[in-house]
C-alpha positions in Angstrom: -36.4 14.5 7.9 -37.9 11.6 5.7 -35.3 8.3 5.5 -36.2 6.1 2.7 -34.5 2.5 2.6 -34.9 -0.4 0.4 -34.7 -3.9 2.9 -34.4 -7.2 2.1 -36.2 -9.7 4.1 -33.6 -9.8 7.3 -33.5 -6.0 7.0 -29.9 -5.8 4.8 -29.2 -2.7 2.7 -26.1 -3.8 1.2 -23.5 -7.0 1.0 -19.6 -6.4 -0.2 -20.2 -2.7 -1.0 -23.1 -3.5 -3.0 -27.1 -2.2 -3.2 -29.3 -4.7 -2.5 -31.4 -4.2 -5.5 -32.8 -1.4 -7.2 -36.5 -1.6 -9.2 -38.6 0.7 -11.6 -41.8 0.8 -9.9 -39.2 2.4 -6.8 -38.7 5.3 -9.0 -41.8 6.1 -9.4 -42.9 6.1 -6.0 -39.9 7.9 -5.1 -41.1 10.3 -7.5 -44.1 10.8 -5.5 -42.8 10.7 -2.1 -40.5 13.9 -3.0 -42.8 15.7 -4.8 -42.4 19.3 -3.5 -39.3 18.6 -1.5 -35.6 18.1 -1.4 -33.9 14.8 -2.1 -30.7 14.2 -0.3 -28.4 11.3 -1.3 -24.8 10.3 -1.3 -23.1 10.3 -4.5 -23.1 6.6 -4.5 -26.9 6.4 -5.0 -27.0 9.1 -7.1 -25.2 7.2 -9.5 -28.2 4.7 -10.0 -30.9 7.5 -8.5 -30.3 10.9 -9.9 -32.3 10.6 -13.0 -35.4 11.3 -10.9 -37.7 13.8 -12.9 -38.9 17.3 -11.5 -37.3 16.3 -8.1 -34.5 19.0 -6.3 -31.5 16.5 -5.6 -29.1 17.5 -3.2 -25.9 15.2 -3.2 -23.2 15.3 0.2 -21.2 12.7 1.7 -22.8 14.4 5.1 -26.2 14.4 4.0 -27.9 13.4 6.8 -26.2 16.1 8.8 -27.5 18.7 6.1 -31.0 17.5 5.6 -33.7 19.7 7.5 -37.0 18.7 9.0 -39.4 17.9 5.4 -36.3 17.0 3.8 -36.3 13.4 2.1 -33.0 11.0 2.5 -32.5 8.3 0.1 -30.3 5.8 2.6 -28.5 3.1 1.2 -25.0 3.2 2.8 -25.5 5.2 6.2 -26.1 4.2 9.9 -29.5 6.3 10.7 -28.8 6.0 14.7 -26.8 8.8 15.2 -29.1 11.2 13.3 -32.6 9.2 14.9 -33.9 12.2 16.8 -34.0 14.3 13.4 -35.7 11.5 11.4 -39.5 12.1 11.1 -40.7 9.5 9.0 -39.5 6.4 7.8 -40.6 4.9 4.3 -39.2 1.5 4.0 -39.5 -0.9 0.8 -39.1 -4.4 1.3 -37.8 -7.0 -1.1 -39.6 -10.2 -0.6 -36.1 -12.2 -0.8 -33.4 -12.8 1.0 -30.1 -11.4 -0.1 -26.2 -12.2 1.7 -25.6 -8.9 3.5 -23.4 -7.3 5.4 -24.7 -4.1 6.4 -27.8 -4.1 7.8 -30.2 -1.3 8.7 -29.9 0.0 12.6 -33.1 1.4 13.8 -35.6 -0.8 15.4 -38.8 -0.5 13.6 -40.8 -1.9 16.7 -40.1 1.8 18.2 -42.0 3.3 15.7 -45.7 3.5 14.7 -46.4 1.6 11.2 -49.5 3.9 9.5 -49.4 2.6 6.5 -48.6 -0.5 4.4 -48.9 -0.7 0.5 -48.1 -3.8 -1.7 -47.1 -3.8 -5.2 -45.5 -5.2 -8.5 -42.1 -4.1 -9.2 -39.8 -4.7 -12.6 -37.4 -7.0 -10.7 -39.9 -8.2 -7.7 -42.8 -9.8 -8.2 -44.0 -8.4 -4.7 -42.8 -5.2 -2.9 -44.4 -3.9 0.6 -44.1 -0.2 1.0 -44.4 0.8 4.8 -44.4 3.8 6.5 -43.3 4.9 10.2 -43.4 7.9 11.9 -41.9 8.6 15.3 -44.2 7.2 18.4 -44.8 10.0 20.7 -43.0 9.8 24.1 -44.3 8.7 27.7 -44.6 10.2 30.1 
């Protein structure tokens, strides 16, 4: 599966039950990213997320346990360890700020293999870095 998460600068998703953020120019490139595949979400991001055009959106409390290999997951309120061996790729967008949090993102990026990094101009951020990770392949 595809995990997409929005970070702020220490790598927080949310403080006292709250999304971090949410921006525009996001929409769009979420858009893009699912084009031609499912979108799985809770129905908490849903609630800001679901007006995505042209996009198949699947909404479960267990999404991450339903969401097949191609699949895309729009994470905002989930720990991704347990489900790390199905996760493919991982698209994060960083806010350029620091934000209180209290729930932070649990995967160490430094495990994966960064293959690309885009910058751009949101609504609400004047500066967001897009990165994408896939899996490094083991050792042996």
């Amino acid at each position: 599966m595809i995990v997409i998460v929005c970070l702020e600068e220490t790598g927080g998703m949310m403080f006292n039950h709250r999304r971090q953020s949410r921006d525009k120019a996001i929409l769009q490139r979420l858009e893009q990213i699912c084009e031609g595949k499912k979108l799985w979400m809770n129905s908490y991001s849903y609630k800001l997320y679901g007006e995505l055009e042209n996009i198949e959106i699947m909404v479960a409390e267990d999404f991450l346990e339903k969401a097949s290999s191609g699949e895309v997951c729009f994470v905002e309120t989930e720990k991704l360890y347990p489900f790390q061996e199905k996760i493919e790729t991982i698209v994060v967008f960083w806010w350029n700020r620091k934000y209180p949090t209290d729930f932070r993102f649990d995967l160490e990026l430094s495990r994966w293999k960064k293959i690309e990094v885009q910058e751009f101009v949101g609504t609400s951020h004047e500066k967001i870095i897009q990165e994408l990770y896939q899996r490094e392949e083991e050792k042996s």
